[in-house]
C-alpha positions, 0 to 999 in steps of 0.5 A: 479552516480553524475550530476552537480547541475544545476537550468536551467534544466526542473523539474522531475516529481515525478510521470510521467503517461502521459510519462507511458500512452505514452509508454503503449497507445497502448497496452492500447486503445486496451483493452479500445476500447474493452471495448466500442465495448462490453459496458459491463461496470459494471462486465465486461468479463475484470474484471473475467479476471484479477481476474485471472490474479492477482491470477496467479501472487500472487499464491492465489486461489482467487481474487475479484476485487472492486472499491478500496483498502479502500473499500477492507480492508471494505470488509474484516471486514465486513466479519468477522463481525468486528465492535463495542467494537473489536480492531484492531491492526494496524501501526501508521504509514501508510496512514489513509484508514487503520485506518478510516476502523475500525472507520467506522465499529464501531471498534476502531484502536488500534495503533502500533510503528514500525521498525526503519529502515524498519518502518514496525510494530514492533511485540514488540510494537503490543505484547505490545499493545495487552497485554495492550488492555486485562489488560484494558478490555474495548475492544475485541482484534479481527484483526490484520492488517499488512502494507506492507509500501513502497513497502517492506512485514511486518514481516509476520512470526512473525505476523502470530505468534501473531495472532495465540497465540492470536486468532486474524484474521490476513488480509494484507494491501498489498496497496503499495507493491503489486509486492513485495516478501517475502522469494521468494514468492510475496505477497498476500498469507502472511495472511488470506486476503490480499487488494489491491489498483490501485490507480493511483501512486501505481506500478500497478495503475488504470486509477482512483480508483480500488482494489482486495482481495486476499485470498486462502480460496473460501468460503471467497472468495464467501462472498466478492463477495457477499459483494461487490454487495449489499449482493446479493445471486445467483442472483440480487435481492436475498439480503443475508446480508447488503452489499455494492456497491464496484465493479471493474470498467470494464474500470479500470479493462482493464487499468490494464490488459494492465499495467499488461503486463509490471508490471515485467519490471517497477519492475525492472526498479524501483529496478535499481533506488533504487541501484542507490541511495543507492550508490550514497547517501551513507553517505549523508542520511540514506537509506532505510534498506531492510527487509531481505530475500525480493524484494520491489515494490519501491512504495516509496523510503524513506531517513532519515535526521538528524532532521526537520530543515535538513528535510526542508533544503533538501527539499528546495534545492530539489525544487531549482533544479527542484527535487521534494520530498514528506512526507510521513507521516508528522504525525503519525495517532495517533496524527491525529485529526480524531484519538486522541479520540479513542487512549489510550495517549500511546506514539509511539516515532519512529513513531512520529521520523520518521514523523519529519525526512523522506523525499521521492525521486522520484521513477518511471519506467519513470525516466532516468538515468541522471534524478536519477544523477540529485537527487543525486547531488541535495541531496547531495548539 
């Protein structure tokens, strides 16, 4: 699929909302309208719902919503009384909420490398890193957390491998993919607890900030739903432990639901693009590598250039031609300033590579045909 470049042609949105919100509006003001008829905006009806309606699809036993994925991922270690002198294994890789939360709680994020070409956390590395942590004896090695990055699952079996050998609490930052599969189940049942984020450009996003726990275990379950409101027991003023106002807005919760219904169709639309520039950047850029045996959400479509220079080069003539593109991510969470007193000087070499070299494309189920042919002649040059 190839278009002649032209610099006269509107730009593509890298992620269009107002042309969902004009494709779903209807589906969508009807489930905000009964929200406002009923004014039950906190822990609304719409909130237990699509409780259920998410477990339904993942195939977990239990769901609870909350106001966001960071706060999901708090929600967790705070469960399991994560916090000073533990370590927490987790890729350098990602996006700092799955760092900051340990930090927050008095952890220390332990950092690890990652695939090169899947750029999933490699179980090498995190082997590695979690023998070092032991030798060293300054901290406790007591959670793993495995990214799903982009849209695409972690190495799930082998994760649950190390944590098992190594008496490790295992949870999921599925933030990016939730939609996605493994071995032909979706994710949401790959770890012990498994968070969400709707974050807007997620592919099933809110209208603002929103998140949910997944998790098979109903006592856990019932600890996270305490946890999310205060610590509260049985009823409002029953304070059982140090909690948190982390609830799901009613509001959001409906937006949602109405996405929901057309959660299946964008998954495919955004899979279609994804062939499509597999085919058509063939030889031009390196493409993404699929994890074997899995279906991504295409939260992110990510191709590797030869070096920065080139990285820079692409993404200038993107912009001339009205394509935009973003970095994700342009330094690996260890060299972030909020971390460098909490890591080790360990070096990452091929998460602090692929920081220089990956460049994201457009990917929304709102782009045309003619506007992905457009992102391929502009790519290609």
């Amino acid at each position: 699929m190839t278009a002649p470049l032209s610099t006269e042609s509107p730009p593509i949105a890298f992620l269009d909302l107002p042309a969902q919100q004009a494709r779903l509006g209807d589906a969508i003001r009807r489930r905000v309208d009964t929200v406002l008829a009923h004014c039950r905006f906190v822990m609304g009806p719409e909130v237990g719902e699509l409780e259920q309606a998410l477990a339904a699809y993942a195939g977990a036993k239990e769901c609870v919503g909350v106001s966001s994925g960071t706060d999901a991922i708090q929600i967790v270690m705070m469960a399991e009384g994560i916090g000073r002198g533990d370590a927490v294994f987790l890729p350098a890789f990602t996006y700092t909420a799955t760092a900051e939360v340990p930090l927050l709680l008095g952890a220390t994020p332990v950092f690890v490398d990652v695939d090169p070409r899947t750029f999933q956390i490699d179980p090498a590395s995190l082997g590695t890193r979690i023998a070092q942590v032991r030798a060293a004896g300054r901290l406790r090695p007591r959670a793993i957390i495995g990214v799903d990055l982009f849209g695409q699952p972690a190495p799930w079996p082998a994760l649950r491998a190390i944590a098992e050998r190594e008496r490790l609490f295992l949870m999921d930052d599925c933030a990016q993919s939730f939609g996605g599969a493994l071995s032909g189940r979706k994710l949401g049942r790959e770890a012990v607890a498994t968070t969400l984020s709707f974050f807007p450009s997620k592919p099933l996003g809110a209208y603002g900030d929103g998140g949910a726990i997944l998790t098979d275990d109903p006592e856990r379950a019932e600890l996270y739903r305490s946890l999310r409101t205060h610590g509260e027991g049985k009823t409002r003023y029953e304070v059982l432990r140090t909690g948190m106002n982390g609830r799901l807005d009613t509001l959001q919760a409906a937006v949602l639901l109405a996405k929901l219904d057309a959660f299946e169709e964008e998954l495919a639309r955004r899979e279609a693009i994804a062939r499509a520039y597999d085919r058509g950047l063939e030889g031009c850029v390196v493409t993404p590598m699929r994890v074997a045996d899995s279906r991504s959400a295409w939260a992110v479509y990510a191709v590797l250039t030869e070096d920065e220079t080139a990285r820079t080069a692409l993404q200038e003539r993107l912009k001339a031609h009205g394509v935009p593109s973003a970095i994700y991510y342009p330094r690996p969470l260890h060299r972030q300033p909020a971390y460098q007193a909490q890591h080790d000087g360990t070096s990452l070499p091929v998460a602090e590579d692929l920081s220089c070299r990956i460049l994201a494309l457009p990917i929304h189920p709102e782009l045309t045909d003619a506007e992905v042919a457009r992102v391929i002649a502009a790519v290609r040059g």
